[in-house]
Structures are given as C-alpha cells and as structure tokens.
C-alpha positions, 0 to 999 in steps of 0.5 A, spaced: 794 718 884 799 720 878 795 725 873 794 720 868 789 716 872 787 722 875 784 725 869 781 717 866 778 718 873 775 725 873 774 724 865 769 718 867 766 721 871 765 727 868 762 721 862 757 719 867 755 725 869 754 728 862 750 720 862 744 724 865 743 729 859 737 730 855 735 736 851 730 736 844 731 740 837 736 746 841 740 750 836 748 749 836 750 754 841 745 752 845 747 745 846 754 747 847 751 751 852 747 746 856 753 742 855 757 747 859 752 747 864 753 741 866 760 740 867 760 747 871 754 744 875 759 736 876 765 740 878 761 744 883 759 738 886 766 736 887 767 742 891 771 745 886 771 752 884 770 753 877 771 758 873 767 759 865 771 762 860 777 763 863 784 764 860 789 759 858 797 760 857 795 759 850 795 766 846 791 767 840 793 767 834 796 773 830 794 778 830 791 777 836 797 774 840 797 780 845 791 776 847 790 769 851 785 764 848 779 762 853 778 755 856 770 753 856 771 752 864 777 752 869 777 748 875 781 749 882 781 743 885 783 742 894 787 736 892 790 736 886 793 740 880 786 744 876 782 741 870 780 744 865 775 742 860 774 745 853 767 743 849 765 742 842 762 739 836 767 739 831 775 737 831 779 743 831 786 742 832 786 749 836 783 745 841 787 740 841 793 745 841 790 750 847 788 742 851 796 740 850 798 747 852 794 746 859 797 740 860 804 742 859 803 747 864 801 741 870 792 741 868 788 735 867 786 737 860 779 735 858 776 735 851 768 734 851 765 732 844 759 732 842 755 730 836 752 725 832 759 720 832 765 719 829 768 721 835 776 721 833 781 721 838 784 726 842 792 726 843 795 724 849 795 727 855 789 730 853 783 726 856 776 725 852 768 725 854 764 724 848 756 725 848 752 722 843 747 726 840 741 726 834 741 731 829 735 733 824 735 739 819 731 745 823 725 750 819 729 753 813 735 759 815 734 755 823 741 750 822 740 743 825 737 741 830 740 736 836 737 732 840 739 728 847 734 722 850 739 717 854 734 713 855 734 712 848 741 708 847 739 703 851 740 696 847 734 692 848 731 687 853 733 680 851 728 675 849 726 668 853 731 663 851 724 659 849 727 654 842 723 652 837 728 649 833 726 649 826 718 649 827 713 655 826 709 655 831 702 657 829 699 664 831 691 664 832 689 670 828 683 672 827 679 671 821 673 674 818 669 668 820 670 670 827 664 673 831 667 679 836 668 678 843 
C-alpha cells in the first residue's frame, strides 16, 4: 500500500475511533488531553508502540533552536513507516510546518482537530481527523467549556411517507367541555 492511502486509512480509522468520544464542560487542556488519550489508546490497540511527547526532526524557533519541538504522539509501527499525530483546537501554521517536516522525513502525518467547526484543510501530505465539539462560556475566570455527545450529531429518524396532500387532518384536542377520563 503506498503511504498515501496508507495515512487515508489510518486516519479514517483514527476518525472512527475518535467517533466514540464524550465528554461534558472540560476546560481547553483537559479536551486536549482526553483527545490524546484516545489516539495513545487506538494506536495500542494497533499494536504499535507509542510514544507521548516525543521529538520531532523540526527544531524550535529561535532562540530555542538548540531544542527539537515535541509531537503529541509518536507511533512505531511493525508494518510500515511511524505515524505521528499532532492534536489541536486552533490552526497554527507551526503544526503545519512541524507535520510537513514529519512527512518529509517518510512518517505519516496526522493532524487531529478539534472544536466547534470551521475546520480548514490541512495541506498535503499531511492527513486531518476533525472532532466536532460544543462550547459554552465556563463561570467567570473559568474560559470556555466543551462539550462532546456523539449521539447528539445523529440526523433525525425519517417519518412515515403517509400523504395527505394539501388536506389538514383534524386532531381531536381536548376541550374544556370534556370530562376527564
């Protein structure tokens, strides 16, 4: 399999895993978090080994370039080239540049974010899982608050293909003459 359709793969996986996730009113940092969590406990049950926090070949910017920037989570892989995910609720271009590098270097690149929408595109080769959540204001000095329900996104059931054509039906409504039954 080329590393293209390799990382559609991987990240509609990872998609479907992140699926599954629910939380209510966490902070910023703990979202993040959570989400990390879960992409740890995916790439475990693929086997692989993972790394949190692990170097990247991109150095920091000055004047930290002595030091490498960190990847959220790094994965060794049995069967094909390491796949790295970077998680975020925001589009910084450094993720992009850091991802970018990964890429060039023969990883899959993996760009998880999150939030309430309005998602961009991540550039190629660099592959994106979005996860939608809700937000609300938290007490005062608190930030925002997120949300996740999966169930909550589902469209609705359709309805009964009964026709009525232009027609009201009449409803029996109660009225107050009625004695209660």
């Amino acid at each position: 399999m080329d590393g293209v359709a390799d990382g559609e793969r991987l990240a509609a996986s990872l998609g479907q895993a992140l699926a599954r996730l629910a939380f209510v009113d966490l902070g910023t940092d703990a979202v993040t978090a959570r989400i990390i969590d879960s992409v740890a406990a995916w790439a475990g049950d693929q086997g692989w080994r993972v790394y949190r926090r692990a170097t990247s070949v991109l150095p920091l910017p000055p004047p930290l370039s002595r030091q490498q920037s960190v990847l959220d989570v790094a994965c060794a892989r049995p069967d094909g080239p390491p796949v790295v995910v970077e998680v975020d609720h925001t589009d910084r271009r450094r993720t992009w540049e850091k991802l970018a590098a990964e890429a060039a270097a023969g990883r899959i690149a993996i760009w998880v974010r999150w939030g309430p929408g309005r998602f961009g595109t991540a550039p190629a080769p660099i592959h994106q899982v979005t996860c939608q959540v809700s937000r609300r204001a938290g007490p005062p000095g608190a930030g925002r608050l997120h949300s996740r329900s999966p169930g909550a996104d589902l469209p609705p059931p359709a309805h009964s293909e009964r026709r009525t054509g232009n027609t009201a039906l009449p409803l029996p409504l109660p009225s107050s003459d009625d004695e209660p039954v």
